[in-house]
N, C-alpha and C positions, 0 to 999 in steps of 0.2 A: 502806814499800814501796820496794824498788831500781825504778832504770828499767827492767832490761831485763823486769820481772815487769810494769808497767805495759804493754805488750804492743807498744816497737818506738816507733822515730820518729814514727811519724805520730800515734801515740797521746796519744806528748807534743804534739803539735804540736797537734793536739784539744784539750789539757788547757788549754793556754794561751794559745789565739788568744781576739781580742776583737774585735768589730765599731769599726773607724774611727769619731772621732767628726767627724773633721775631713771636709767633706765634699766635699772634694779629693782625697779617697782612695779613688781608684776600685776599688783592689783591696790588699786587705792579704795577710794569710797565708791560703794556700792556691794558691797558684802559683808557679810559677818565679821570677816578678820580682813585687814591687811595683809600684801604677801610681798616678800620680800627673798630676791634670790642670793643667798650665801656664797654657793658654789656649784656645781654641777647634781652635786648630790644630794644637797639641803636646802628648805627654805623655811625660813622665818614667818612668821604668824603674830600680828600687833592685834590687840582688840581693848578697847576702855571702855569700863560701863557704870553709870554714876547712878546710887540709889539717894533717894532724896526723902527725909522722913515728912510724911502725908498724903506720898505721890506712890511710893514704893513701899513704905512699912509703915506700921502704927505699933508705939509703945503697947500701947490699949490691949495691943493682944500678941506683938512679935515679944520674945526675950531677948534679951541682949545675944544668948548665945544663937538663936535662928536670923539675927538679922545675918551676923557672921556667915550662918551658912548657905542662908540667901544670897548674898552679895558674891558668894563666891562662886558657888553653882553656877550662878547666870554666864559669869565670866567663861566658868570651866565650858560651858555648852557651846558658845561662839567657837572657840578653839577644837572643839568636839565638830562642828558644824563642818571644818573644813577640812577632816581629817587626819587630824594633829594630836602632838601631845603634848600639856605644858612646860614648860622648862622652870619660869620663873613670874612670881607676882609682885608688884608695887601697889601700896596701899595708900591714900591720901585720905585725910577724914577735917571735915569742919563740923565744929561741937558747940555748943550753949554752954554756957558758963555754968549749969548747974547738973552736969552730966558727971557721975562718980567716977572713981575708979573700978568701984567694983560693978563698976559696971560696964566697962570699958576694958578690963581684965574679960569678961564671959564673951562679951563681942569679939575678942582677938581669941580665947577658944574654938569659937566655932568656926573664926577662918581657917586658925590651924588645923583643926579636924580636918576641916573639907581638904585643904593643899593636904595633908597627910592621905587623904582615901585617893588624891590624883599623885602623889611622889614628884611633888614638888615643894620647894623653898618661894616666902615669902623676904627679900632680899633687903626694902627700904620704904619709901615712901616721903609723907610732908604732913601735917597738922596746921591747923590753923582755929579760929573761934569764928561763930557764927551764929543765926538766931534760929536754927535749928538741924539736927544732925542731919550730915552727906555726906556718902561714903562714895568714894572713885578708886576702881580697882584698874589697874592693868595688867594685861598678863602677856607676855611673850613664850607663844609656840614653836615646834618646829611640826615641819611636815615634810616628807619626801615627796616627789614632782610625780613621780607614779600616784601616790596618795592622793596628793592633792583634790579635791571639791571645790568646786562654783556654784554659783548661782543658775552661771549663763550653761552647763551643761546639759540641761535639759532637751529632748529632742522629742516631737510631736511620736506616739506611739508608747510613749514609758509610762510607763507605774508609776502612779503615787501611793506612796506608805509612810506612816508614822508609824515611829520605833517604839512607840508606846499609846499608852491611855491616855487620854485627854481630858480636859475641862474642872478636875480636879482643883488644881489653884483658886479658880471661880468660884467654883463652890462654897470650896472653903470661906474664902471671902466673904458670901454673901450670909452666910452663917456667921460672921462675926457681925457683917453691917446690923443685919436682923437682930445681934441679940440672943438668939436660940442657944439657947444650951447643952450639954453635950455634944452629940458627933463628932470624936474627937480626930477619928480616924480621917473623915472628912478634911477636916480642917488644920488638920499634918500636912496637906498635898498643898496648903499656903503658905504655912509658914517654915517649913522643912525639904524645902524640894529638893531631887537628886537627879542630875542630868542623865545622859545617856554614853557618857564616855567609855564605859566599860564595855558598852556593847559595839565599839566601834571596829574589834577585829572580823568580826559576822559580817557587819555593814558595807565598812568600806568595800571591799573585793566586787560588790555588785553594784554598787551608788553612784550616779553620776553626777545630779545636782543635789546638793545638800542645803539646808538651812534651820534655823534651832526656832522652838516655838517659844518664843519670849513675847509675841504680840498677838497670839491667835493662828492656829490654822489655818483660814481665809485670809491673814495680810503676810504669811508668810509663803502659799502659796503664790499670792500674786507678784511676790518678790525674787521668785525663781522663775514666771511668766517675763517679768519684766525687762529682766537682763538675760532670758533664752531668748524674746521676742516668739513665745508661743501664747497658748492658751490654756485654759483647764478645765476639766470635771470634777467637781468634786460629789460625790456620792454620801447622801444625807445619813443612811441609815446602815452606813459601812463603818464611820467613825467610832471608833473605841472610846467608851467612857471607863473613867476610873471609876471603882468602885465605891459607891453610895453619892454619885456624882445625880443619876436620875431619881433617886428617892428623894436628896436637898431641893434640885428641881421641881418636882412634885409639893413641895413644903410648902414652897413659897412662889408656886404659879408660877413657875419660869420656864422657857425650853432646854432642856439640859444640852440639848445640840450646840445653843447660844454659848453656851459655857467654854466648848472645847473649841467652836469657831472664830470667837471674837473675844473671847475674855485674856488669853496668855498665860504667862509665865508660866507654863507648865513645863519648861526649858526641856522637852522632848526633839527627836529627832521629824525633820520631815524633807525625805529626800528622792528620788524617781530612779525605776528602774527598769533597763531594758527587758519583754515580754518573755523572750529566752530564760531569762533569769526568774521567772516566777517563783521556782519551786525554793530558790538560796535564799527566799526572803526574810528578815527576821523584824519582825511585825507584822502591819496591818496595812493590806490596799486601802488607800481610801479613794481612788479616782483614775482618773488618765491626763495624761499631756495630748491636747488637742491644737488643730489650726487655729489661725488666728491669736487675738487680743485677751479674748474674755475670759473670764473669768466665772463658772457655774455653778450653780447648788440645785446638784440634779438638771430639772430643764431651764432654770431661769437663771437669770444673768446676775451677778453679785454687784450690788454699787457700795454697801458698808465693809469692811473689811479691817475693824477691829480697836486696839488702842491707840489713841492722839497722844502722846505725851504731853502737848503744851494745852488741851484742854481736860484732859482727864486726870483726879485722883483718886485715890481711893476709897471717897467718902461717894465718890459716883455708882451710878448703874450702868450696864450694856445697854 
């Protein structure tokens, strides 16, 4: 059996998780980050995330210094996701033999940038050659046990909100597949993304289930359904688009909805909150935690829910 007939990331991820034996390990696979207890007062936060060139960036239009800032964002947002703040990053990279220096200099730029705007050290790493650039970052968090975010916190009556606009990244994208020139402002929200870390002293205080948008609203959604064991609504025309997100849509006959539901990496927040709490909220409702399994867009029941990594790249469509 190939993967992609195995039916999709999460499936592998099913196939292969194992319950912690170590009993320090407050959470393994099925979240953003790993959680690891230190001592009474602190825990630890693991998350690795491997960008792949074709899958993840294209020379054609990332620079060297936005893959940097790419690759790092995503990382910083996981760690964002669970309430945390980085401490330290490990950097691994396989390269093609005809990759510069000076180009390889602007890419370690734009990590630093990005570890400079979260006030952290990137500490080590490993290199290796290959037939085409992958970058694997790890980062280690901490988070305090009050802080702390799940997935599985979710509870049928909460709020869903994202901490920001949506479908930008998409967009962007599909402005470069197309060709179209100009937008450039567009097409910053692809190659420049900046998570939502900063806004996480607002957040946390009122959030129970958290998770970062790296794969679409709708499969990050159903990834806090999954491990609360509830449901959800999600409300079509509550969703925040970034700005010039529906006029690209327009361009090119698309649904700009599709953008911020199923497209990603807009590495934003999306986390639920008790109804008490409406007025603390900083973003946007887009829905509710309901009974049940499913999963809604509006009144009908969702079956797609966003990016495959083992059959999607970025030469693809939604």
């Amino acid at each position: 059996m190939k993967l992609p007939e195995l039916g999709g990331e999460f499936a592998f991820i099913d196939r292969i998780a194992r319950q912690p034996k170590n009993k320090n390990v407050l959470k393994g696979i099925g979240d953003d980050c790993a959680v690891v207890q230190i001592n009474d007062n602190k825990l630890h936060l693991y998350t690795v995330d491997m960008l792949v060139e074709g899958n993840h960036f294209s020379t054609d239009y990332f620079t060297p210094y936005n893959i940097g800032i790419k690759a790092m964002e995503s990382n910083v947002s996981d760690i964002a996701s669970m309430g945390g703040k980085v401490l330290y990053g490990l950097v691994s990279l396989a390269l093609p033999d005809d990759i510069s220096v000076e180009f390889l200099d602007e890419f370690y730029r734009g990590m630093y940038d990005a570890a400079k705007r979260y006030s952290f050290d990137i500490i080590g790493g490993d290199t290796t050659g290959g037939d085409r650039m992958t970058v694997s970052i790890t980062l280690v968090g901490e988070v305090s046990p009050s802080c702390l975010r799940l997935r599985s916190m979710a509870e049928v009556g909460d709020l869903i909100v994202a901490s920001g606009a949506l479908g930008g990244s998409m967009a962007g994208l599909r402005l470069f597949q197309k060709n179209i020139k100009g937008c450039q402002e567009v097409k910053r929200y692809h190659t420049t993304p900046e998570c939502s870390m900063n806004r996480l002293d607002k957040i946390v205080p009122i959030a129970k289930a958290m998770a970062d948008v790296s794969d679409g609203l709708a499969s990050e959604v159903r990834n806090i359904c999954k491990e609360s064991n509830v449901g959800a609504k999600i409300i079509k025309n509550k969703i925040p688009l970034c700005d010039g997100v529906q006029e690209t849509a327009e361009l090119i006959g698309e649904d700009p909805y599709d953008y911020a539901l199923f497209g990603g990496e807009d590495f934003k927040l999306i986390y639920t909150v008790a109804p008490e709490n409406k007025n603390k909220i900083t973003g946007t409702v887009v829905g509710e935690i309901i009974a049940g399994k499913d999963v809604m867009l509006d009144d009908k029941k969702l079956n797609k829910f966003g990016w495959n990594h083992f059959t999607a790249t970025i030469k693809g469509t939604i």
